[in-house]
N, C-alpha and C positions, 0 to 999 in steps of 0.2 A: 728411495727405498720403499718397495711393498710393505703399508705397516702391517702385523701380523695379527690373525683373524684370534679374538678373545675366545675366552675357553667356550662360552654359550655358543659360539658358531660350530662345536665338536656336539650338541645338544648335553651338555653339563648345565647342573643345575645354576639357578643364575648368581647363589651365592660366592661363584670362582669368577671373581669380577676381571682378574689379570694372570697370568702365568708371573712364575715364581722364574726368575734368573734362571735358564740352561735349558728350561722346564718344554716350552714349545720346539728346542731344536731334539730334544730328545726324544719327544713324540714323533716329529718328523723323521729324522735319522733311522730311528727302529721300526717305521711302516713301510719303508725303503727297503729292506731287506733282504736279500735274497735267500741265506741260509736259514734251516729251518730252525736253528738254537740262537738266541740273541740274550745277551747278559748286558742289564743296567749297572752299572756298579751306583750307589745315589748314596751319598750322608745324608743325615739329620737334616731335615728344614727343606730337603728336596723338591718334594709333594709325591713321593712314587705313587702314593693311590690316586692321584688325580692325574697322572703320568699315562698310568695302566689305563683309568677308564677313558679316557680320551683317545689311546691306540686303541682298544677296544671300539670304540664311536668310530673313530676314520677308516681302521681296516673295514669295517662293516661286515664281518664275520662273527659267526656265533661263538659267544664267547664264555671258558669259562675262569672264574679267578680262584684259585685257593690261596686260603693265607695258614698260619699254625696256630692262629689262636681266635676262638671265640669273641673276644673282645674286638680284635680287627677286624673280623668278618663282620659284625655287627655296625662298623664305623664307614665301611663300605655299603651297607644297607641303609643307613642313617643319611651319609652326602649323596646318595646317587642312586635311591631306589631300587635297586637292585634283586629280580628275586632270589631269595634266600633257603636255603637247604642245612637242616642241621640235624644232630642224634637223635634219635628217639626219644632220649631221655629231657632233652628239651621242649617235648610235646608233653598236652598234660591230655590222659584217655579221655574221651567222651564216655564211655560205661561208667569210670568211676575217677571221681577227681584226684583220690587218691593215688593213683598211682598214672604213673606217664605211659608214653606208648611202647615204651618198651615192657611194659608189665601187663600190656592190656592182651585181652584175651585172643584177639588175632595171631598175638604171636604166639601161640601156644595149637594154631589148629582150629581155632573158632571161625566160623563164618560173622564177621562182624556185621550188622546194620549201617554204621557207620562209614567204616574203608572206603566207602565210594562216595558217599556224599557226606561232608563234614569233618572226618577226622582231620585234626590240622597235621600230623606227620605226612600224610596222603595226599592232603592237601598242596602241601607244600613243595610235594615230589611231582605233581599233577603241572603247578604254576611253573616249575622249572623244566619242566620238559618244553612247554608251548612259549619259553621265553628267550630272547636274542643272547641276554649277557645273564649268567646266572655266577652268584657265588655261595662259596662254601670253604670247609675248612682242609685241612690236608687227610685226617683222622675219619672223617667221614666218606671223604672221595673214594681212600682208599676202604672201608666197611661196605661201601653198595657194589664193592669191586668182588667182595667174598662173600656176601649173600645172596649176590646174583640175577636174586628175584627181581631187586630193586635196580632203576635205572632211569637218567634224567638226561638219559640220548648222547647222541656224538656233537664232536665239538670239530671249529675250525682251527680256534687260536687258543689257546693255554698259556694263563699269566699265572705263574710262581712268584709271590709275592713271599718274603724272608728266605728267600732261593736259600741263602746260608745253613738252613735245616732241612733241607729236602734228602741229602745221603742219610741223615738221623732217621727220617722218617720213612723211608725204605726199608731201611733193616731193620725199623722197630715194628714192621707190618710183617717182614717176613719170617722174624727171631717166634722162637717159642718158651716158654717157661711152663715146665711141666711139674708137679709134686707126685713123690712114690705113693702118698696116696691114691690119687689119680690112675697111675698106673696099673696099681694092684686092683682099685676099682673096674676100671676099664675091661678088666675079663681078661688082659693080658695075661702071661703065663708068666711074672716074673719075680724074681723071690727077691732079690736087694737090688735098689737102684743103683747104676752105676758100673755095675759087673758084668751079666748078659746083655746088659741095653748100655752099651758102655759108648762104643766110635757111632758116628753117624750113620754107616751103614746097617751097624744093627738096631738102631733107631726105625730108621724106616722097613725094615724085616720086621721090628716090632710092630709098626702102625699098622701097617697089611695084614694083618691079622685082628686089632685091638680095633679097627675103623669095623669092620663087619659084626665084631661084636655088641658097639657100642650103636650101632643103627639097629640094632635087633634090639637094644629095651629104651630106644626111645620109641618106636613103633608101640610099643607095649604101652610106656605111658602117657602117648599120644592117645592110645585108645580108650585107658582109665579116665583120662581127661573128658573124652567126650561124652562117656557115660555118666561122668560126676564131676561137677567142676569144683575137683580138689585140689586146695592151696600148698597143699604137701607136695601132692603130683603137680605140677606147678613147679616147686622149685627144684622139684627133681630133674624134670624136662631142662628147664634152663641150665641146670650143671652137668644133664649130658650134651648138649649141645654145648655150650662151653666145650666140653670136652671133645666135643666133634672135629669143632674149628681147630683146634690144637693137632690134633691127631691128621688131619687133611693140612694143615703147614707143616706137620715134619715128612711127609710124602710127598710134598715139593722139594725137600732137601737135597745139598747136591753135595757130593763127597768133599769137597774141599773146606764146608762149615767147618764152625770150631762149636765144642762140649763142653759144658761143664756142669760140675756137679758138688754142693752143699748144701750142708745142713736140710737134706731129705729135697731138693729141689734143685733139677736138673735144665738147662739150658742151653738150646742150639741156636747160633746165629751166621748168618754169612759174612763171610769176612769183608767183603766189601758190595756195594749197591749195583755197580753199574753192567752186568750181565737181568738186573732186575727191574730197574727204573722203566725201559719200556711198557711192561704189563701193569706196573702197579702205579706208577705215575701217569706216563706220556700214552700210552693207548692207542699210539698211532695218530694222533693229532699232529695235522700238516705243520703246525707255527707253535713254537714254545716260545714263551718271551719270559725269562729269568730276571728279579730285582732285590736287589740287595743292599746293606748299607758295607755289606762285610765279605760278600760269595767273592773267588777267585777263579782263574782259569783252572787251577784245582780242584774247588767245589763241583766244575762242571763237570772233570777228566773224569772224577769218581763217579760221575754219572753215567758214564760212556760216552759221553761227549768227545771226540777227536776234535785238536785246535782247530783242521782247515774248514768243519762244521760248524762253528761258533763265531757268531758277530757280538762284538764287544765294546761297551764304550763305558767311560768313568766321569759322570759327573764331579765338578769340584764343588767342593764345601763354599756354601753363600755364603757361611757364618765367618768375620772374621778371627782368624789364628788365634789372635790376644784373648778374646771372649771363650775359646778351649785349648788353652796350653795342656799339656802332660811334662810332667818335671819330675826328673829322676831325683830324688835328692838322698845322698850317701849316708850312712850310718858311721861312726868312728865310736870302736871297730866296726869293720864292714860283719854287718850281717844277713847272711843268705837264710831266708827263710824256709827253712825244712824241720826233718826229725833230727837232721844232724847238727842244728846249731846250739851254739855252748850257752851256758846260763850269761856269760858274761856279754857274749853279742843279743841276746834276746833282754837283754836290761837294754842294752844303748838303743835296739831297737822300740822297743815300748818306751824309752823316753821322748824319742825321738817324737813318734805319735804322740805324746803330751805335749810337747813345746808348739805342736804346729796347731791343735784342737786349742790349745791358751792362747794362741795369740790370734784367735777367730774366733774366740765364745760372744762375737756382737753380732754373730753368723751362724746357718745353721749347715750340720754336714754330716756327711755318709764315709763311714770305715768299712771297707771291703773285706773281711774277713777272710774269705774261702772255706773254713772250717767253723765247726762251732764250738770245736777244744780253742782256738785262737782268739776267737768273738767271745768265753767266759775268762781267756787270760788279759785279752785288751780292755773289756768292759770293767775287771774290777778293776786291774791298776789303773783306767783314768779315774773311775769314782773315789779310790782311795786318794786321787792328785789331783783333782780340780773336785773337790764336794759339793760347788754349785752347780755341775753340768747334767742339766736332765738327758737321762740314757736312755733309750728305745732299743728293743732287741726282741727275737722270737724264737721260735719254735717250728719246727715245720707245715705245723698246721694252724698258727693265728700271725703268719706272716702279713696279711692284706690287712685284719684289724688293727698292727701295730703300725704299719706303714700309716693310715690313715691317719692314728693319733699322733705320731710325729711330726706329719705332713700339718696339721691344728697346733704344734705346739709353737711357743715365742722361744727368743734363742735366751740363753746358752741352752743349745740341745744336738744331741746324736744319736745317729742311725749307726747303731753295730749289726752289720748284716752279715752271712754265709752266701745269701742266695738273693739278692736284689739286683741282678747283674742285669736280668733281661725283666721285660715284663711290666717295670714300674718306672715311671717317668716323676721327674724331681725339677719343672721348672720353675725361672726367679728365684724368691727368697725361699723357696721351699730346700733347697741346698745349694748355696753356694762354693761349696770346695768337696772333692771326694779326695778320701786315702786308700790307696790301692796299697792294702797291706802285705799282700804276697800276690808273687803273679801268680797265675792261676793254672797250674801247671795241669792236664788230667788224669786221672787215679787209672796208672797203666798197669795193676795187679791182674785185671780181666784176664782170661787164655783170649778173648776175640781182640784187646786191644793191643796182646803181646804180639799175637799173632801179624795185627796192620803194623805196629811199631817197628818188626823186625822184617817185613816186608818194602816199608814207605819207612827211613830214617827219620824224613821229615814231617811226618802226619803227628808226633806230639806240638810241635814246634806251632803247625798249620793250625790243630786245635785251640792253645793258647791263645794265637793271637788272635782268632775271632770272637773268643772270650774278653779277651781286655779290652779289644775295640767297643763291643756290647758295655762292658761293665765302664768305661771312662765318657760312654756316650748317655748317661742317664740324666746328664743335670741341665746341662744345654741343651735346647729344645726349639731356640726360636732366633731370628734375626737380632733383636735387643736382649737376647738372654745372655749370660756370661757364667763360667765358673771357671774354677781352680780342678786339674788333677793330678796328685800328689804320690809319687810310686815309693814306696821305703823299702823295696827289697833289694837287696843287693844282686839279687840272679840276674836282675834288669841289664847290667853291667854287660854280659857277654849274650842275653838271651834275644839284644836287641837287633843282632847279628842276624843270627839267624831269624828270626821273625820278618825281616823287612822286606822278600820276597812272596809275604804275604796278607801284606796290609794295604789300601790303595794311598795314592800320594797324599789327599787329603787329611788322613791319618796322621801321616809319616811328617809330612812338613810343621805339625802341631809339636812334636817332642823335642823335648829340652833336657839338657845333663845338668845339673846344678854344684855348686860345694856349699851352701849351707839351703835352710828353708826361705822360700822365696818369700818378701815382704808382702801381708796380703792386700789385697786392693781395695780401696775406700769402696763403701758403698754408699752409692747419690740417692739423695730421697729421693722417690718414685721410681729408682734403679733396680 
């Protein structure tokens, strides 16, 4: 047998000494391809970014990568040079340090000194045009796609990296969130929101009109600006342009959006991505290659994807089963976690969660909350039940500070979270067991999610279970890693049904039904 050629024969850096299990035929498989959509499915421990940049390297097409978040896009410039495209706001101005490029005076109509030789925003759009493989993030791709000016050329291959948020990011590029201030600002004619600018259509009767008048005083204080470089006119410019961009998305709207309107702030969105993904994702680029730990042939449909268009293949999980069980374990009485459960099932439930957090306090672990009414009912009753257990818990905005002090703390300690589902990685002893305290069902009050809900039966179902996959995937992380994940709601019972059409096998073969809490697992020094 041919042995197969190590990653550095792909020109990867030489710290990828071997391919990871599945990892070479997967690269092989997806170069092979004929159709222009091709979907990884890859768990944890995969390498999908060494996956990507290796087809990247063999196709030898110009390539670009988005991922959705800063941090990955940056870990992608770190293993493999890559050059790098990001917001404005990640640029610091050469005029004045205090402020980034997005506040520097070019964008306001200056002729800058800088912009061509030196600015690093510029910079960086300059290195990306004249480069083979460029990456960047989803958020940006699609920004240089609505300002126009800006642009870091055509591509051959297009690698969607967390594919599983690509339909999010579509309609959060083409959703609008407008305020009746705004409105009544704008020169519009309109006296309460909601009423003459009520359906979509009179929406966009409104912009055609409210778009002509809001270019006539930025002109105006485009030209105060050049006569005086006033910091007032300045941030006036910026909130009409704000308001530009706003006003040119709802004159792309198309009659089938859905409205809505509170507390003075109105909202139009498309009810689903895939009449849009072309223009504001795919661009026309020959080759998409899709990777995900969690995306399904659904993820794609939403996309506009047709099945006999999509090549698809599912890596298995290298980690083994044992080292990430999921374990239903029952509540007596059974308790479904909602608004509608009784005092008497939300005791059995919270106790439940104490017996399993006491007979692991030599260990440390994460309580899944979903809410943060549920993370202030779990958090006191375990402090009032185990008083030795140091608690971690946040806020929505000192979420990363607490994370890190708990990630430093020695055990007995826990992570009571709302929102650590995605984002935050928890390997070895940094958490060995999670509590999946309610599934994670998503908040279908929206008119746009009633809207997909009552169209697609199954898009709550579909959402969930990309959620729980993310959130049961946070503690295992590596081949010798291992954790516990512990489900205490009873929904789990019938929700498992439905769900299994849309989780890949790797997933599916890990879950376990229990009758009492599973004895936990010694842990070996140096384990």
């Amino acid at each position: 047998m041919k042995p197969v050629s190590p990653p550095r024969d792909f020109d990867l850096p030489a710290k990828f000494i071997s391919w990871r299990p599945g990892q070479f035929n997967a690269v092989k498989n997806a170069a092979m391809v004929e159709q222009r959509h091709s979907l990884m499915v890859a768990p944890t421990g995969a390498g999908k970014s060494v996956t990507a940049a290796a087809l990247a390297k063999l196709l030898g097409k110009r390539t670009l990568i988005l991922t959705s978040t800063k941090g990955l896009q940056r870990q992608y410039v770190s293993d493999f040079g890559f050059a790098n495209v990001e917001g404005k706001t990640s640029y610091r101005c050469l005029v004045d340090s205090q402020w980034t490029c997005e506040d520097g005076p070019c964008s306001f109509g200056y002729d800058c000194e800088y912009r061509n030789d030196g600015c690093p925003y510029y910079a960086a759009l300059k290195e990306a045009r004249r480069s083979h493989v460029v990456i960047t993030n989803y958020a940006m791709w699609m920004a240089l796609r609505d300002r126009e000016e800006d642009t870091i050329g055509k591509f051959e291959l297009l690698i969607l990296d967390e594919a599983h948020d690509v339909p999010d990011w579509v309609c959060s590029n083409l959703a609008v969130e407008i305020t009746r201030k705004e409105v009544i600002e704008s020169g519009g004619k309109v006296a309460e929101m909601g009423q003459p600018v009520g359906s979509v259509q009179k929406w966009i009767e409104w912009a055609g009109g409210a778009l002509q008048d809001v270019e006539k005083s930025i002109a105006v204080v485009q030209k105060e600006i050049k006569e005086a470089r006033n910091r007032e006119a300045v941030r006036e410019l910026k909130r009409l342009q704000s308001l530009e961009r706003k006003i040119k998305k709802i004159l792309r709207a198309k009659a089938d959006w859905v409205t809505e309107t509170s507390d003075g702030v109105s909202r139009l969105d498309p009810v689903w991505p895939r009449e849009y993904t072309e223009t504001v994702i795919f661009r026309g680029t020959p080759r998409i290659y899709m990777t995900s730990a969690t995306a399904t042939e659904k993820t794609v449909s939403m996309l506009g994807v047709k099945p006999g268009e999509l090549w698809r293949m599912e890596q298995q999980s290298t980690f083994p089963v044992a080292s990430r069980l999921i374990t239903y374990v029952p509540t007596y009485p059974s308790a479904r976690v909602d608004h509608r459960m009784t005092p008497e099932a939300e005791k059995s439930w919270l106790k439940l969660i104490a017996q399993i957090v006491n007979s692991r306090l030599d260990r440390k672990g994460i309580l899944h909350s979903v809410s943060y009414k549920r993370r202030d009912v779990i958090a006191a009753f375990l402090q009032k039940e185990i008083p030795s257990l140091k608690i971690f818990t946040h806020g929505s905005h000192n979420t990363a500070l607490q994370v890190v002090k708990f990630k430093a703390a020695k055990p007995p300690a826990l992570l009571v979270s709302p929102s650590v589902s995605t984002g935050f990685d928890f390997p070895l002893d940094q958490a060995r067991y999670q509590v999946i305290c309610k599934i994670p069902f998503p908040d279908a009050r929206s008119n746009v999610m009633k809207a997909r809900c009552k169209e697609d039966k199954d898009y709550a179902f579909y959402l969930t279970a990309q959620e729980l996959i993310q959130m049961s995937g946070r503690a295992t992380r590596a081949m010798d890693d291992w954790s516990e994940n512990l489900i205490v709601d009873a929904h789990f019972e019938w929700f498992w049904n439905k769900a299994k059409p849309f989780v890949p096998k790797w997933f599916a073969e890990a879950v376990r039904f229990a009758r009492t809490i599973p004895q936990a697992p010694k842990i070996k020094e140096g384990n």
